[in-house]
Every structure is written in structure tokens, then in C-alpha cells.
PQR file with spaces between the fields and no chain letter, atoms N, CA, C, O and H, PARSE charges and radii, in Angstrom:
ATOM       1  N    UNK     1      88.386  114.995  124.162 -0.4000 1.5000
ATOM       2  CA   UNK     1      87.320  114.327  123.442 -0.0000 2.0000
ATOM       3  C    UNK     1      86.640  115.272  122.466  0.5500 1.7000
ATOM       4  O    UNK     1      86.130  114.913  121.404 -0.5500 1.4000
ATOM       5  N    UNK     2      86.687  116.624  122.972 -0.4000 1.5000
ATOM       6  CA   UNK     2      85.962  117.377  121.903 -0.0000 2.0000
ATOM       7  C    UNK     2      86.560  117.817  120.486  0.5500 1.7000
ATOM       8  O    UNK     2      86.025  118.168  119.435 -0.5500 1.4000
ATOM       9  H    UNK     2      87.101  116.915  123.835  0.4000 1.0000
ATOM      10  N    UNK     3      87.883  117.654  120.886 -0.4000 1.5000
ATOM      11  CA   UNK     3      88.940  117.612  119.233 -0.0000 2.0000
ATOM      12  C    UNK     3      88.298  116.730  118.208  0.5500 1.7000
ATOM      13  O    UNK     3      87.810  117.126  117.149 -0.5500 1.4000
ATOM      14  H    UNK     3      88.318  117.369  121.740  0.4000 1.0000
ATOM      15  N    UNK     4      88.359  115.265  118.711 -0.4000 1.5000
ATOM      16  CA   UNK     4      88.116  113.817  118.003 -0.0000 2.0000
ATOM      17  C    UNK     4      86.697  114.423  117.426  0.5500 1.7000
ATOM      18  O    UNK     4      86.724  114.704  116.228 -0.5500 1.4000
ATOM      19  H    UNK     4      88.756  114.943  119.571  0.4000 1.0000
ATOM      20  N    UNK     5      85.468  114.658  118.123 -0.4000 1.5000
ATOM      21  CA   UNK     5      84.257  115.476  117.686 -0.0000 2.0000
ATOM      22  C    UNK     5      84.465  116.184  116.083  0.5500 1.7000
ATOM      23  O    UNK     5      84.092  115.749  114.993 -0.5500 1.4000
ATOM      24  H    UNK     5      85.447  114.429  119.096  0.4000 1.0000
ATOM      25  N    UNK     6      85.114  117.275  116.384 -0.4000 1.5000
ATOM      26  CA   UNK     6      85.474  118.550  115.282 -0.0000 2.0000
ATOM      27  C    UNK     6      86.052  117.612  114.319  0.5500 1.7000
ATOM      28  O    UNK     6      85.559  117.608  113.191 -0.5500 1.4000
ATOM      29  H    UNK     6      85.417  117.628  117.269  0.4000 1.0000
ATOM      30  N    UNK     7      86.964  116.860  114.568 -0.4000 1.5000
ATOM      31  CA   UNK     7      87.708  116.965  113.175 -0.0000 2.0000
ATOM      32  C    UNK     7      86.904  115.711  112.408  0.5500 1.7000
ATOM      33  O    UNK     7      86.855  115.674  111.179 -0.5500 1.4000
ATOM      34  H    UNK     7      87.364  116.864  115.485  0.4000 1.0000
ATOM      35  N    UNK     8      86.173  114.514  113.393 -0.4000 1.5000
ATOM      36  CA   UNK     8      85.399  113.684  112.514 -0.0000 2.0000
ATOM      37  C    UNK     8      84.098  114.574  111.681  0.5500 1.7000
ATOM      38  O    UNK     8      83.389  114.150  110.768 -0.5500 1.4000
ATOM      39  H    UNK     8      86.213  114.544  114.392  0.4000 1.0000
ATOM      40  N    UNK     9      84.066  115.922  112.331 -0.4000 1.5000
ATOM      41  CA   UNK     9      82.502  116.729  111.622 -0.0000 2.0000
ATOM      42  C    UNK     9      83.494  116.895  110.832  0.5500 1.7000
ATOM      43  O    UNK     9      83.222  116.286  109.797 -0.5500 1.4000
ATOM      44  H    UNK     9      84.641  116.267  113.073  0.4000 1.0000
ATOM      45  N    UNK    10      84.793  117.532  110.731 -0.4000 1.5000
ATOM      46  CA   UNK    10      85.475  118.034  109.323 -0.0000 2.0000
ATOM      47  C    UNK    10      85.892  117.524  108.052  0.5500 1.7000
ATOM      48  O    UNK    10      86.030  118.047  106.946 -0.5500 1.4000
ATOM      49  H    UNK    10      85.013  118.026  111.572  0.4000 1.0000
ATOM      50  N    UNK    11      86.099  116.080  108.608 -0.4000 1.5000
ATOM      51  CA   UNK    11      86.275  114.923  107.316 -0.0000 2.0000
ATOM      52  C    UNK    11      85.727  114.925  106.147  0.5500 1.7000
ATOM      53  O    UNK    11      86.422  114.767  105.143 -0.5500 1.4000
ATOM      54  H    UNK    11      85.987  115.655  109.506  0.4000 1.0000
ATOM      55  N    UNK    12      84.445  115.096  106.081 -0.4000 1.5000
ATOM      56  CA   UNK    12      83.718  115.005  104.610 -0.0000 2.0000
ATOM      57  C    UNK    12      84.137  116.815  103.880  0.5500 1.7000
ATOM      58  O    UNK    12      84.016  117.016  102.672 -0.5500 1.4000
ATOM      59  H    UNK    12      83.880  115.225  106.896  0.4000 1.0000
ATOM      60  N    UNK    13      84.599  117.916  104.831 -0.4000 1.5000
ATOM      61  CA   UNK    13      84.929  118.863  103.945 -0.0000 2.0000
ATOM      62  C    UNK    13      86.485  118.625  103.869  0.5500 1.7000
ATOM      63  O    UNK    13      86.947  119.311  102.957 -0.5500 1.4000
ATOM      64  H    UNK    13      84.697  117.753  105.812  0.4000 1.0000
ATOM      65  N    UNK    14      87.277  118.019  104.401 -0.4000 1.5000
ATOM      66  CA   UNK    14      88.946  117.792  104.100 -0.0000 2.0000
ATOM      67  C    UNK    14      88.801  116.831  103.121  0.5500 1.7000
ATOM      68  O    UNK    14      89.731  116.912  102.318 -0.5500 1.4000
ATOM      69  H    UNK    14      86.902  117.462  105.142  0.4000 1.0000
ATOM      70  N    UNK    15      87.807  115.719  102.788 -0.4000 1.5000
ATOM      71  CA   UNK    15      87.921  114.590  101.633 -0.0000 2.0000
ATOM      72  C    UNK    15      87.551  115.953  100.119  0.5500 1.7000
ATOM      73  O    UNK    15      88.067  116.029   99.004 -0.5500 1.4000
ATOM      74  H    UNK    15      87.052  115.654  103.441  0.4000 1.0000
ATOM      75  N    UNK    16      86.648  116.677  100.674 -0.4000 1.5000
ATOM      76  CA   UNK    16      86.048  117.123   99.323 -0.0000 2.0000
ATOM      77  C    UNK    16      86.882  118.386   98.606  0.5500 1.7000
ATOM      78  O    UNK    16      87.023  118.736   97.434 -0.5500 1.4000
ATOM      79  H    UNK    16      86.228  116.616  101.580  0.4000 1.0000
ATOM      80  N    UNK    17      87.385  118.917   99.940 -0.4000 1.5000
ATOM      81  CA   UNK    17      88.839  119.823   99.211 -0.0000 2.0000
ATOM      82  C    UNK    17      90.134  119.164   98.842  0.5500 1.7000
ATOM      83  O    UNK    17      90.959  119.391   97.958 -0.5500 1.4000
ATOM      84  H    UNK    17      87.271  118.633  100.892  0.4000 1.0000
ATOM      85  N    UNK    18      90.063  118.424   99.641 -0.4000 1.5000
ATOM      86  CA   UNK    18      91.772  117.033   98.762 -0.0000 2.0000
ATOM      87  C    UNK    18      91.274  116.837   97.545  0.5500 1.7000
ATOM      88  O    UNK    18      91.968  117.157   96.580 -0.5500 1.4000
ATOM      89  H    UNK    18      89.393  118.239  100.359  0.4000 1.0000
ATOM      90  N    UNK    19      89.798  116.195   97.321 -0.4000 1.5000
ATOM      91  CA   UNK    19      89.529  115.816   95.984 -0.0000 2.0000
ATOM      92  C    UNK    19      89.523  116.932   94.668  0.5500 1.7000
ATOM      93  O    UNK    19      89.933  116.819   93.513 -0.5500 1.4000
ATOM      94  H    UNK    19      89.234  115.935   98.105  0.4000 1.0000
ATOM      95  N    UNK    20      88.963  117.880   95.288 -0.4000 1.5000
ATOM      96  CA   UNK    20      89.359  119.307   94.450 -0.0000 2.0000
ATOM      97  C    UNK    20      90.940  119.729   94.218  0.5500 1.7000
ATOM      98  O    UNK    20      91.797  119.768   93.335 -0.5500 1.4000
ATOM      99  H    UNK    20      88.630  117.971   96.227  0.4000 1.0000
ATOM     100  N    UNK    21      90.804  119.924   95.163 -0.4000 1.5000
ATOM     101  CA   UNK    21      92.971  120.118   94.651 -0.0000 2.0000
ATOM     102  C    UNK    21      93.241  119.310   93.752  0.5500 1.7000
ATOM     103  O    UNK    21      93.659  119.790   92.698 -0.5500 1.4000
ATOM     104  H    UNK    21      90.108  119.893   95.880  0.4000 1.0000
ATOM     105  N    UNK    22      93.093  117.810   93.865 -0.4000 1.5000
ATOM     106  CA   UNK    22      94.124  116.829   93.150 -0.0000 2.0000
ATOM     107  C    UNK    22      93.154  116.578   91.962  0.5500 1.7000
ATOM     108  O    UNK    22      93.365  115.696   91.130 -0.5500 1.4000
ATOM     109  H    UNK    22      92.753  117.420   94.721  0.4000 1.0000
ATOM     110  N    UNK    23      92.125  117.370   91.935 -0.4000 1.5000
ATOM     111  CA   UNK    23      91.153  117.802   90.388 -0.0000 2.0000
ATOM     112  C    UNK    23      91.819  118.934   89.428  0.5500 1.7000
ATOM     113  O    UNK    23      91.571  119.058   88.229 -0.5500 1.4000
ATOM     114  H    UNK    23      91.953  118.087   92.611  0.4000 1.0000
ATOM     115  N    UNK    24      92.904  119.905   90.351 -0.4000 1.5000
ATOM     116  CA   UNK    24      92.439  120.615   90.015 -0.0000 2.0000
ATOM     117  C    UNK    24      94.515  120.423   89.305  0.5500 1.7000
ATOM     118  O    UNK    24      94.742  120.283   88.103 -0.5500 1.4000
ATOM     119  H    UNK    24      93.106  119.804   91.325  0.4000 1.0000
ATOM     120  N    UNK    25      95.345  120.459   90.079 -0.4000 1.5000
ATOM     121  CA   UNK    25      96.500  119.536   90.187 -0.0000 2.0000
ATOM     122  C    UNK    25      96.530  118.270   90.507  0.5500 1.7000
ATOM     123  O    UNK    25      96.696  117.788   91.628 -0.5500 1.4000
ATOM     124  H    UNK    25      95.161  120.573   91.056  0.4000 1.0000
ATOM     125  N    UNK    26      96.296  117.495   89.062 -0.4000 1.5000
ATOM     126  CA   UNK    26      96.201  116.229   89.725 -0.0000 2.0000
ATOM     127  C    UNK    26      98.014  115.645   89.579  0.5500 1.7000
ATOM     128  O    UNK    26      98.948  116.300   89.116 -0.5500 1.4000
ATOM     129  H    UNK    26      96.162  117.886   88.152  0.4000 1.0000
ATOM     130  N    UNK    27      98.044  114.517   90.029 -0.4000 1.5000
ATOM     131  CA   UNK    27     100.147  114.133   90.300 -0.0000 2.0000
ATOM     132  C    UNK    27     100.678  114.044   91.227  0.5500 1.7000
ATOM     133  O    UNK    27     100.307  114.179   92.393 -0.5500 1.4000
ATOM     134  H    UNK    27      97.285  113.986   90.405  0.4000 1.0000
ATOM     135  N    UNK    28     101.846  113.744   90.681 -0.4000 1.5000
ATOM     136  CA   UNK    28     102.466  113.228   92.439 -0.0000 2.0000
ATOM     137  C    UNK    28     103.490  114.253   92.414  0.5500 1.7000
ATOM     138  O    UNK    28     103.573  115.034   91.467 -0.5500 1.4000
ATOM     139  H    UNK    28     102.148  113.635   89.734  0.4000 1.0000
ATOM     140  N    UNK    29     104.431  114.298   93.605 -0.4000 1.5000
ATOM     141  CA   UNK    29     104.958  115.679   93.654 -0.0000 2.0000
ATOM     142  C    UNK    29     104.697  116.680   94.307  0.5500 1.7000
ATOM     143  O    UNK    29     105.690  117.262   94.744 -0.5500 1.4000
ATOM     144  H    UNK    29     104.364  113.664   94.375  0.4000 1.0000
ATOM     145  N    UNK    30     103.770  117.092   94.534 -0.4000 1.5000
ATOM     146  CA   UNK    30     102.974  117.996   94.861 -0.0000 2.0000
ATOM     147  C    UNK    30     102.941  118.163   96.275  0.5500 1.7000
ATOM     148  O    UNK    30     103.270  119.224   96.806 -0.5500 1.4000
ATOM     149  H    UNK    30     102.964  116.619   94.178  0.4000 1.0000
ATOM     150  N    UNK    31     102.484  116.970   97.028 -0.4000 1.5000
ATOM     151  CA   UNK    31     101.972  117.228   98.308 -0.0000 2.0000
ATOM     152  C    UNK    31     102.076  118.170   99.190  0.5500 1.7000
ATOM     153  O    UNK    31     101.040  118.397   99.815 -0.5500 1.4000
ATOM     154  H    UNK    31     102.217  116.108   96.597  0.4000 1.0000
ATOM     155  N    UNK    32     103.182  118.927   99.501 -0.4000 1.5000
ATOM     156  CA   UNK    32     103.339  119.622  100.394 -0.0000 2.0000
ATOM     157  C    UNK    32     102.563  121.038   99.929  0.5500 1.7000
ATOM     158  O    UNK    32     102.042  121.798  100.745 -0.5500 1.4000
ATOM     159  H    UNK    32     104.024  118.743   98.993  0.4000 1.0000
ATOM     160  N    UNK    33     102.576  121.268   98.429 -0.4000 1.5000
ATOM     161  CA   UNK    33     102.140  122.663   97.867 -0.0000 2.0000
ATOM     162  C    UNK    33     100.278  122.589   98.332  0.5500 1.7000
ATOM     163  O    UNK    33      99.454  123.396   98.763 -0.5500 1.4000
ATOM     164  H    UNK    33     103.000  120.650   97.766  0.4000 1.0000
ATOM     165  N    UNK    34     100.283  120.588   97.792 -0.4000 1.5000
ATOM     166  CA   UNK    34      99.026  120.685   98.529 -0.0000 2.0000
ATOM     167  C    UNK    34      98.273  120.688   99.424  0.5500 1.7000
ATOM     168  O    UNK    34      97.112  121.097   99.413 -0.5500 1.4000
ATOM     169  H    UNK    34     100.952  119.933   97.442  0.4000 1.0000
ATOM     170  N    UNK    35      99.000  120.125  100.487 -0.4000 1.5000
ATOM     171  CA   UNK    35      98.857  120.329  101.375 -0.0000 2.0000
ATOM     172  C    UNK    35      98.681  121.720  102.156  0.5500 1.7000
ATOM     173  O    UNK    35      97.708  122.016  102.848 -0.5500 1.4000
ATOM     174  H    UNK    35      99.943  119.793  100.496  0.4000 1.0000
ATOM     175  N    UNK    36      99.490  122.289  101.981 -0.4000 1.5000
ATOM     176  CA   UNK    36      99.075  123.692  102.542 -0.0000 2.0000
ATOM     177  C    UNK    36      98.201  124.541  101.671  0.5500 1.7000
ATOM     178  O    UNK    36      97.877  125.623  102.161 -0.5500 1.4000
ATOM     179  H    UNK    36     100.281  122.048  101.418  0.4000 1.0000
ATOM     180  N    UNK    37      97.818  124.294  100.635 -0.4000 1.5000
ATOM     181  CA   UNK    37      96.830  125.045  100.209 -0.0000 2.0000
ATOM     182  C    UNK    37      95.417  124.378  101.476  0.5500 1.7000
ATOM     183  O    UNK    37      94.783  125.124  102.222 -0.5500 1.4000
ATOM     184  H    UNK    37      98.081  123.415  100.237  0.4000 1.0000
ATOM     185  N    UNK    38      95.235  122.849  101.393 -0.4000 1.5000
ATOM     186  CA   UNK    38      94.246  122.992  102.503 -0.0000 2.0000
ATOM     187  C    UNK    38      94.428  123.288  103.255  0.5500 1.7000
ATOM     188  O    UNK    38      93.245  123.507  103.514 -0.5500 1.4000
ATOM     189  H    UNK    38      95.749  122.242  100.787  0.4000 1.0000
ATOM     190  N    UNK    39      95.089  123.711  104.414 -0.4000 1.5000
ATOM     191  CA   UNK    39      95.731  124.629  105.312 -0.0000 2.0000
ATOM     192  C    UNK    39      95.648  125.711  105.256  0.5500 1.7000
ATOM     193  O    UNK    39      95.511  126.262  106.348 -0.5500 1.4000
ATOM     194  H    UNK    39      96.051  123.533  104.204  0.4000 1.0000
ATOM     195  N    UNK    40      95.680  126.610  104.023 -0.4000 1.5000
ATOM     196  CA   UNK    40      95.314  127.801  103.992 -0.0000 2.0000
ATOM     197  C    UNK    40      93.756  128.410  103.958  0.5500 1.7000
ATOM     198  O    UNK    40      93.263  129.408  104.485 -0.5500 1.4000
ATOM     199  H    UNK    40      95.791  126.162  103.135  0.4000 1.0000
ATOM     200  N    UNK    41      92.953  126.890  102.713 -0.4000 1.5000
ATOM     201  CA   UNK    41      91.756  127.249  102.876 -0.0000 2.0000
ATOM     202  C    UNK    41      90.666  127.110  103.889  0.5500 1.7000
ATOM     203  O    UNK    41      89.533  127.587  103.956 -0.5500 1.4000
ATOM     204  H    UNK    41      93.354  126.079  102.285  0.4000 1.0000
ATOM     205  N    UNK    42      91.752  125.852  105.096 -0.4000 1.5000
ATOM     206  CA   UNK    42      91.061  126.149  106.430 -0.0000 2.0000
ATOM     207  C    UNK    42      90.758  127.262  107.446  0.5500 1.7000
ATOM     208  O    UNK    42      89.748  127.636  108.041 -0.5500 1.4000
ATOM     209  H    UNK    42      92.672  125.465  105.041  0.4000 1.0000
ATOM     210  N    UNK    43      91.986  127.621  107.403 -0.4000 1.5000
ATOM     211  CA   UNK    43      92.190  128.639  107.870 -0.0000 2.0000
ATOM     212  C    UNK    43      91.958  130.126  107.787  0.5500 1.7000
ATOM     213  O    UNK    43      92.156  131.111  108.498 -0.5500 1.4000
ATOM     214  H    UNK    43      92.807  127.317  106.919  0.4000 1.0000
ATOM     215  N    UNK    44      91.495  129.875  106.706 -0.4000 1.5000
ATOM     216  CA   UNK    44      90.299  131.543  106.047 -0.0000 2.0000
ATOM     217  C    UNK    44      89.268  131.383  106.161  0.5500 1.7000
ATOM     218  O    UNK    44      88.473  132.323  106.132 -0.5500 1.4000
ATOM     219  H    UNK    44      91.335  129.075  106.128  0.4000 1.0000
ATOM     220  N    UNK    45      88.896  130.114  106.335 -0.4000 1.5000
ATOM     221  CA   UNK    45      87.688  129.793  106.471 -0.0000 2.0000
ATOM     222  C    UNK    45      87.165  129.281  108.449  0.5500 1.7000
ATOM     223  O    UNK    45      86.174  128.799  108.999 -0.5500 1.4000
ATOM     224  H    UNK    45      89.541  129.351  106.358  0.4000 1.0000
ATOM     225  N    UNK    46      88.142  129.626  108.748 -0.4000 1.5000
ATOM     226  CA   UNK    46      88.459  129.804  110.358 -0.0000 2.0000
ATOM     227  C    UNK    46      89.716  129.575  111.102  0.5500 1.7000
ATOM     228  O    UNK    46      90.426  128.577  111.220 -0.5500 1.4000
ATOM     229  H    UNK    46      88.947  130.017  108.301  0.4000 1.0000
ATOM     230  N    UNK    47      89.799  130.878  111.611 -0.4000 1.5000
ATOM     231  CA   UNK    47      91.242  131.063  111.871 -0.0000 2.0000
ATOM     232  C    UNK    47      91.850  130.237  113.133  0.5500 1.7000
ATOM     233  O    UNK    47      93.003  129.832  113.284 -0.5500 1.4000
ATOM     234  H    UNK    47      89.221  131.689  111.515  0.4000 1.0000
ATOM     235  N    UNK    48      90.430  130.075  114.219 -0.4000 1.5000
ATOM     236  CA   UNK    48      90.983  128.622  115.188 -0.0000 2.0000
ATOM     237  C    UNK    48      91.587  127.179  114.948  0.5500 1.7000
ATOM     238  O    UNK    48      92.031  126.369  115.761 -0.5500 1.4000
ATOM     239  H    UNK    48      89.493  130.404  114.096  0.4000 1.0000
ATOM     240  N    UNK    49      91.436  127.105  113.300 -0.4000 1.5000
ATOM     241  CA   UNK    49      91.919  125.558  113.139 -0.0000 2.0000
ATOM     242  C    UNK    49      93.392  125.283  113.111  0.5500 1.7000
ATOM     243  O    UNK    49      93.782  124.122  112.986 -0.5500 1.4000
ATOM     244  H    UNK    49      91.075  127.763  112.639  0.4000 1.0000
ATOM     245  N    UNK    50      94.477  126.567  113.253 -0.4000 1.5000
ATOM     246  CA   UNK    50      95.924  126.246  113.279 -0.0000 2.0000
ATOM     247  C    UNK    50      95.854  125.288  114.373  0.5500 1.7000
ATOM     248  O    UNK    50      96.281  124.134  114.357 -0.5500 1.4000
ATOM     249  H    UNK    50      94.160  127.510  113.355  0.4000 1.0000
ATOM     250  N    UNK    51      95.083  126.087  115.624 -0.4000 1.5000
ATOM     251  CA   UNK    51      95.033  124.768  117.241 -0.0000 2.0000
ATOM     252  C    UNK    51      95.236  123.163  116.739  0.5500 1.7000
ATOM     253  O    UNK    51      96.052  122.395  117.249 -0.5500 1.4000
ATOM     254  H    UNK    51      94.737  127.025  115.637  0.4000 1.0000
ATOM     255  N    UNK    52      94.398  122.853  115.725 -0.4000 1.5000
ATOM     256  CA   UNK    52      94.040  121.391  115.417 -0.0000 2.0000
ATOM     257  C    UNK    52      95.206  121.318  114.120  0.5500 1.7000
ATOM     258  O    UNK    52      95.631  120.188  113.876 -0.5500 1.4000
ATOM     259  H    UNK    52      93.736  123.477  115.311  0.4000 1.0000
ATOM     260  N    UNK    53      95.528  122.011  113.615 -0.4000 1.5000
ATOM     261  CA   UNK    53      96.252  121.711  112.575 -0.0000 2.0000
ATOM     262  C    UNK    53      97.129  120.142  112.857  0.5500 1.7000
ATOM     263  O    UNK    53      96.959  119.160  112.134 -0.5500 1.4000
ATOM     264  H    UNK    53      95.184  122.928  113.814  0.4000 1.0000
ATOM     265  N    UNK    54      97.947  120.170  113.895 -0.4000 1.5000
ATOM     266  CA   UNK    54      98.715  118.481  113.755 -0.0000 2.0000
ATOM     267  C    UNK    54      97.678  117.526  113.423  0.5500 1.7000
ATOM     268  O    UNK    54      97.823  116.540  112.700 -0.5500 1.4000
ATOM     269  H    UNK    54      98.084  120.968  114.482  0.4000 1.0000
ATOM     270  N    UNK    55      96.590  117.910  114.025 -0.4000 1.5000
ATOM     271  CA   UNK    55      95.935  116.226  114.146 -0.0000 2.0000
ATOM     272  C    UNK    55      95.467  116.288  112.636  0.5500 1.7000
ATOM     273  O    UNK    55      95.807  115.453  111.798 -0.5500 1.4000
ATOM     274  H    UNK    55      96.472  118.711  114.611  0.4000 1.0000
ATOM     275  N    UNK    56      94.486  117.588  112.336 -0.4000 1.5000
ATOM     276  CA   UNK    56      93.657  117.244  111.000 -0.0000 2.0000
ATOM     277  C    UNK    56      95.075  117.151  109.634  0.5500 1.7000
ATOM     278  O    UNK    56      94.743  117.095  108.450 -0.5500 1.4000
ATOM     279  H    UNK    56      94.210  118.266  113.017  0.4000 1.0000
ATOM     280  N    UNK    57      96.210  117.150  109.943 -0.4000 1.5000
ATOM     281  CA   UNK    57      97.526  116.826  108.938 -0.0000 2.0000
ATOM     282  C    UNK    57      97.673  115.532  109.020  0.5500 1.7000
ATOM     283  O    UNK    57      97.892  114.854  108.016 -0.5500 1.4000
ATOM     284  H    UNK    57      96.480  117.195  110.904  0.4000 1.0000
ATOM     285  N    UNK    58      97.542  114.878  110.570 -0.4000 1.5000
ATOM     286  CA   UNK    58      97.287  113.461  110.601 -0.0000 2.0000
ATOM     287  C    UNK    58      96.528  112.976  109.866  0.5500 1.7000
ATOM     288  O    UNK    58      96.923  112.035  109.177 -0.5500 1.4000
ATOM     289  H    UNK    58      97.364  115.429  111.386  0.4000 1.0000
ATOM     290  N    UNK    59      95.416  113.357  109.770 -0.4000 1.5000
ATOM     291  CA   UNK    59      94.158  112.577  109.616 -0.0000 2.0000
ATOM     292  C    UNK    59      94.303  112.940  107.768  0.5500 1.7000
ATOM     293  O    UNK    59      94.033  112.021  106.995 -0.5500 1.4000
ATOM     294  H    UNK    59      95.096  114.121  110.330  0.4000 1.0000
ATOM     295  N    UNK    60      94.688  114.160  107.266 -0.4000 1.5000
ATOM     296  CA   UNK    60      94.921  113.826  105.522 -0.0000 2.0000
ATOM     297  C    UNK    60      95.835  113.216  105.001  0.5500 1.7000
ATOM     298  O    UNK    60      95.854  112.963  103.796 -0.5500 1.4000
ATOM     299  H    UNK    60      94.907  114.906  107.894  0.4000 1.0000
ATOM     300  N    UNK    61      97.385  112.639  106.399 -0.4000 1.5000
ATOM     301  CA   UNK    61      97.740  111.992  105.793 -0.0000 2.0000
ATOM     302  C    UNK    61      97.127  110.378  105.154  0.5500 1.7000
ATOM     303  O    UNK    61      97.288  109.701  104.138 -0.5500 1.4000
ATOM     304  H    UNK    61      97.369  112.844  107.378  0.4000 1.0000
ATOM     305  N    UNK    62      96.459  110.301  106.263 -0.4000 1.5000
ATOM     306  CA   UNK    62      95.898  108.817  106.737 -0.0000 2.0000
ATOM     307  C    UNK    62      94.810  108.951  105.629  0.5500 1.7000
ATOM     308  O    UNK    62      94.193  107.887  105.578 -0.5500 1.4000
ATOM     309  H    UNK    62      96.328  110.851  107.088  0.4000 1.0000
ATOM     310  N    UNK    63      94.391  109.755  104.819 -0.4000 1.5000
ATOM     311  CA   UNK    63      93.074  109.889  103.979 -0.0000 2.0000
ATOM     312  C    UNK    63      93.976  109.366  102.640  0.5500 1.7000
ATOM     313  O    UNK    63      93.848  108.273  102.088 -0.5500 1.4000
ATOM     314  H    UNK    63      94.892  110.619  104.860  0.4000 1.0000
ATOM     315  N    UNK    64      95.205  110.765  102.158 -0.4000 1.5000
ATOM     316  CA   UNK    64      95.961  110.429  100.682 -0.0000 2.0000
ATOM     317  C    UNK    64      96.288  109.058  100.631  0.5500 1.7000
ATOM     318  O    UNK    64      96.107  108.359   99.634 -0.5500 1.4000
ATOM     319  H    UNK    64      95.309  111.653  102.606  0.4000 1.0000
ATOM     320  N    UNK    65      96.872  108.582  101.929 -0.4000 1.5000
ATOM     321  CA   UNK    65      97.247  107.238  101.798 -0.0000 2.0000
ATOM     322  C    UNK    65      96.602  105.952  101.461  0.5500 1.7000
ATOM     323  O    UNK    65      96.920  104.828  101.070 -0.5500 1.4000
ATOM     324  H    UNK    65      97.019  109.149  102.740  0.4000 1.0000
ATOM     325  N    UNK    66      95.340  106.764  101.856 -0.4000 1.5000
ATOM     326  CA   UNK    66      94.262  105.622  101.712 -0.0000 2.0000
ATOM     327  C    UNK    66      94.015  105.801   99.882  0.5500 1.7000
ATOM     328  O    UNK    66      94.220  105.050   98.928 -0.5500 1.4000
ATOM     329  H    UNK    66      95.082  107.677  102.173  0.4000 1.0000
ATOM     330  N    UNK    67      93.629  106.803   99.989 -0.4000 1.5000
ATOM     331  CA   UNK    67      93.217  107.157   98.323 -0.0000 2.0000
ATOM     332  C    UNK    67      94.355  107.067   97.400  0.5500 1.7000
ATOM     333  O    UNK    67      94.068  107.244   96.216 -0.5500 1.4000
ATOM     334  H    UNK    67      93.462  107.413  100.764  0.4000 1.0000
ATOM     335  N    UNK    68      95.644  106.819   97.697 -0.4000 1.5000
ATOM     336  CA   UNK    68      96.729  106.360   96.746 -0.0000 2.0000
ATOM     337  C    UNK    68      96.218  105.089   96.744  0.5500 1.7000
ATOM     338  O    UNK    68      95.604  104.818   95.712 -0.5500 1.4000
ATOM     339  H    UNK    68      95.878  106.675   98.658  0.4000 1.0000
ATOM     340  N    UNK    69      96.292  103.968   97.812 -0.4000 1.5000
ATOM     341  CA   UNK    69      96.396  103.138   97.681 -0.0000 2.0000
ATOM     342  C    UNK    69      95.732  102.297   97.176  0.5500 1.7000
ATOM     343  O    UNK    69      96.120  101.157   96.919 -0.5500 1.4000
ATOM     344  H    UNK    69      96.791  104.189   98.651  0.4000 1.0000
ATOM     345  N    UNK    70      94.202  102.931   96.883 -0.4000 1.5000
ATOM     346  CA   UNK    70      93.036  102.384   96.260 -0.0000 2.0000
ATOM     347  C    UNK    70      92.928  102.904   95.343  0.5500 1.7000
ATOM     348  O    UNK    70      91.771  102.756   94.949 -0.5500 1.4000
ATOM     349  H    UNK    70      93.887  103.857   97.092  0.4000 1.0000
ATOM     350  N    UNK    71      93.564  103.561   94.613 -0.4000 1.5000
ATOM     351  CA   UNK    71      93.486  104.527   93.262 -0.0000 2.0000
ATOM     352  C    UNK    71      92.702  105.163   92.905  0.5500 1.7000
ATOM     353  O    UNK    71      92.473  105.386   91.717 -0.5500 1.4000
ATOM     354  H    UNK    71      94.503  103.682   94.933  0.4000 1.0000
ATOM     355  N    UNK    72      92.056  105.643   93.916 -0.4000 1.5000
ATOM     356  CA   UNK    72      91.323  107.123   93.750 -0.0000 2.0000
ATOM     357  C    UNK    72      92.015  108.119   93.691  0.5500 1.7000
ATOM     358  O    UNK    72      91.508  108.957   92.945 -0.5500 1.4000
ATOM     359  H    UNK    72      92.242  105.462   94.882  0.4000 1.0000
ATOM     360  N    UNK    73      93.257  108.530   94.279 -0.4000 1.5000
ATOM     361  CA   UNK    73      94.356  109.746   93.393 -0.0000 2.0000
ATOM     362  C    UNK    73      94.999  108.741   92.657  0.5500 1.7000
ATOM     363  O    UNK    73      95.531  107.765   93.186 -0.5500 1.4000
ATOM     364  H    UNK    73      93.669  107.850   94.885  0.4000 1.0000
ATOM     365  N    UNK    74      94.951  109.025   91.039 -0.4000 1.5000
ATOM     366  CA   UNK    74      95.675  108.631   90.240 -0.0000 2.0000
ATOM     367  C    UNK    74      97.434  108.857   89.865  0.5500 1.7000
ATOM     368  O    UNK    74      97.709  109.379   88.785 -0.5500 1.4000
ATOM     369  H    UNK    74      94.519  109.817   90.609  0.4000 1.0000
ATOM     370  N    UNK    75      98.184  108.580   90.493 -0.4000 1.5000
ATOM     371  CA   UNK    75      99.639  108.712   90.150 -0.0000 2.0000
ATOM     372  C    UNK    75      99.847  108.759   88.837  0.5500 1.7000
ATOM     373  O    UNK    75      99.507  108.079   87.869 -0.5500 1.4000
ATOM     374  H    UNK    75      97.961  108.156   91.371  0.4000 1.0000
ATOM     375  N    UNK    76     100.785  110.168   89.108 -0.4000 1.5000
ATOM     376  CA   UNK    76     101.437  110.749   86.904 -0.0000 2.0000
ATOM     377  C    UNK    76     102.445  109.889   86.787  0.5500 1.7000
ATOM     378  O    UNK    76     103.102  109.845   85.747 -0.5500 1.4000
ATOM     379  H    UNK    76     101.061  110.721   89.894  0.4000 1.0000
């Protein structure tokens, strides 16, 4: 139960670094480069989050998908 905790506190900073990346590279293509860049900047920014890494990968997939699908990431 205390995972589900952490990663719902982490959501509003995983929405606001996805949105930066795909500001910064916006397109399709990409994902995996982008993906691990948030992965990396989690992880410098605390090195315990590899532990959670599956779920919070879950949870950005379940975010891009959402934001493709509503066209908030704009497809090149």
C-alpha cells in the first residue's frame, strides 16, 4: 500500500517532466530515448526509485497514452 502512496505523490512531477521532454523533443519516435531520460532524471534525483521503476513505467505508460489520445502530445 505504501508504493500506490509514493507514486500517486509522484504523478504531478512525472506529468510535468513528460511535458518538458516532449517540449523540449516534441514527436513520435522517440519514446524509449524518452523515456529513460525520465528514468534518469528520477533517479539523480533519488537513487531508491529504480525499486519502483516497473510500476512508475506503468503508470507513464498509462499517462502518454492518455495524452496521445487526447492530443495533448501532438504527433509529427
Amino acid at each position: 500500500m505504501g508504493n500506490i502512496v509514493i507514486i500517486l505523490q509522484l504523478i504531478p512531477s512525472i506529468i510535468a517532466s513528460l511535458k518538458a521532454i516532449e517540449d523540449a523533443i516534441p514527436g513520435s519516435g522517440m519514446g524509449e530515448q524518452k523515456l529513460s531520460a525520465v528514468r534518469a532524471m528520477l533517479e539523480v534525483i533519488d537513487g531508491s526509485i529504480s525499486k519502483l521503476w516497473p510500476q512508475i513505467s506503468g503508470v507513464i505508460g498509462v499517462l502518454v497514452t492518455l495524452f496521445n489520445n487526447t492530443g495533448i502530445f501532438k504527433k509529427a
